[in-house]
C-alpha positions as CSV (number, residue, x, y, z in Angstrom):
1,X,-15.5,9.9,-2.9
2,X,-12.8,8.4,-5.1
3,X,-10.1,10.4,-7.2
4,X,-11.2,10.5,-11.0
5,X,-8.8,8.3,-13.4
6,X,-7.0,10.3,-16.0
7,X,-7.9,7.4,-18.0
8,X,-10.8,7.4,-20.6
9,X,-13.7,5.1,-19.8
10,X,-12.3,4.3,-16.0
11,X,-14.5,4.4,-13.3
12,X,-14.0,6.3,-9.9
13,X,-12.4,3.9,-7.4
14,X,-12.9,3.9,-4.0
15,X,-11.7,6.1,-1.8
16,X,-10.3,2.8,-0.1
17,X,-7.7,2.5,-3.0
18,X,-6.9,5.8,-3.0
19,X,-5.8,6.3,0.7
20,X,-3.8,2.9,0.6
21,X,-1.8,4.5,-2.2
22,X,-1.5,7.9,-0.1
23,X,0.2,6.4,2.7
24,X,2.2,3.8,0.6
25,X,3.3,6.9,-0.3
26,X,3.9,8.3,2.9
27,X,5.8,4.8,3.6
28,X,8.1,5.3,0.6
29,X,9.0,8.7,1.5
30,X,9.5,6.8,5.0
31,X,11.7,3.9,3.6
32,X,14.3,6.4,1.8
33,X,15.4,7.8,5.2
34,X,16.5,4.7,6.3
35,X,17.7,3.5,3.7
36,X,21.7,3.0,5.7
37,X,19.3,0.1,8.0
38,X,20.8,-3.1,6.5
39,X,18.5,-5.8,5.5
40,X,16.5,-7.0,8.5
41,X,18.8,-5.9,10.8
42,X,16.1,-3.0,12.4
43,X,12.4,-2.7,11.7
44,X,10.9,0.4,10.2
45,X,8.3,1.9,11.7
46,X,5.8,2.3,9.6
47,X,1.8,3.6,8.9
48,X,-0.7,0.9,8.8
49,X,-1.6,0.3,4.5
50,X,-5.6,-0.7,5.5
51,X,-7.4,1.8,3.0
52,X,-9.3,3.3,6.4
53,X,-8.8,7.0,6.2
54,X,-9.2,6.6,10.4
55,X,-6.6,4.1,10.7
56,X,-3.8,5.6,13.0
57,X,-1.8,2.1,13.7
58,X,1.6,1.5,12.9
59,X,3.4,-1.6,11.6
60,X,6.9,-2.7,11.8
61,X,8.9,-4.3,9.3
62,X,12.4,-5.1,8.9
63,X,13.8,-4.1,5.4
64,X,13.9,-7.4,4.1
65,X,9.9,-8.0,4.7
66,X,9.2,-4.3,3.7
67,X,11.0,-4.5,0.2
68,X,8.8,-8.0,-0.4
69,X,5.6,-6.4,0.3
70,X,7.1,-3.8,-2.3
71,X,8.0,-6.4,-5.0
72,X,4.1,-6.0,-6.1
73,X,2.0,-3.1,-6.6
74,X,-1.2,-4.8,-5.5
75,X,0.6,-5.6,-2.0
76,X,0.3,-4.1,1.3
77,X,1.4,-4.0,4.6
78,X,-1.5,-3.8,7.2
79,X,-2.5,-4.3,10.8
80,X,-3.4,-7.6,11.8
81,X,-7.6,-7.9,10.8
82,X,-7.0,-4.7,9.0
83,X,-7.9,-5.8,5.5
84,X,-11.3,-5.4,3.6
85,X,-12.3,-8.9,2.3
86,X,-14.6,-7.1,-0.3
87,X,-11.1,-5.6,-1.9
88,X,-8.7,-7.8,-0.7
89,X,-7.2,-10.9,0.7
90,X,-4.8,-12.0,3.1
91,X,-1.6,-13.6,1.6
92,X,0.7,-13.7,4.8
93,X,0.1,-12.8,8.9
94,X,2.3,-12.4,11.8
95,X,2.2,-11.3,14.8
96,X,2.8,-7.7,13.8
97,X,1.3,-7.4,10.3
98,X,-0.2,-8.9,7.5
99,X,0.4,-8.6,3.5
100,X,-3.2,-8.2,1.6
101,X,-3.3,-8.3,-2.2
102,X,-6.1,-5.8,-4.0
103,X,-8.2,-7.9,-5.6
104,X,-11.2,-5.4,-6.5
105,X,-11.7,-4.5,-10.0
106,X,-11.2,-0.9,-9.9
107,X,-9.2,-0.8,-6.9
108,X,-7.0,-3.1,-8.6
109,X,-6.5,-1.0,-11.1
110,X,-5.7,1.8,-9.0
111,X,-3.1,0.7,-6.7
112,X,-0.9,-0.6,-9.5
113,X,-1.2,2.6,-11.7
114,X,-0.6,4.3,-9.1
115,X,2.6,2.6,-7.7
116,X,5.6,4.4,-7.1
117,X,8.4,1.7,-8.1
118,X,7.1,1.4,-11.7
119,X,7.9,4.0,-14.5
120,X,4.3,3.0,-16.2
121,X,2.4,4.7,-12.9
122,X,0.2,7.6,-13.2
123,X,1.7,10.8,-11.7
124,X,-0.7,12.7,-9.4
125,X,-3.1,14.9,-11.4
126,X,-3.3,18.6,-12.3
């Protein structure tokens, strides 16, 4: 079941959209720890962005990749064949991740009001 928007005339989104923004979450909380790494120097070890509420992978990322992926607030970091090509699409791949782009209506919505680098985002609800 998908969280509720606080905004009038929204539907529910998926529960998809709402776990990727949990653990970008997580992932931010993550990032500020090491924030001393310099710029690809070490890769962070981070929770796979796929939107499955299963997933338990990890991706690694040196600063440098992690902070493009975080340039956008439709942009995520996932395993490789992680991504939902109902919701999303590929936009780069490597060996040890790819960067999908939330492309479903709703979803779309959600992930960028609910991104933590803008001051527009919607806080968590009462």
């Amino acid at each position: 079941m998908g969280r509720r928007s606080t905004k009038p005339g929204v539907a529910r989104v998926s529960s998809e959209a709402e776990q990727q923004c949990v653990v970008r979450e997580a992932n931010e909380a993550v990032s500020v720890l090491h924030m001393a790494l310099a710029a690809g120097a070490q890769r962070l070890a981070l929770r796979c962005e796929c939107g499955d509420a299963g997933c338990v992978a990890c991706v690694s990322l040196t600063r440098g990749e992690y902070e493009a992926v975080r340039a956008y607030g439709s942009h995520f970091a996932v395993g490789v064949n992680h991504e939902n090509p109902e919701d999303a699409c590929v936009l780069s791949e490597s060996a040890r991740f790819e960067v999908i782009d939330v492309i479903g209506g709703d979803s779309r919505y959600h992930v960028l009001a609910r991104n933590p680098r803008h001051a527009w985002s919607e806080r968590s609800e009462s």
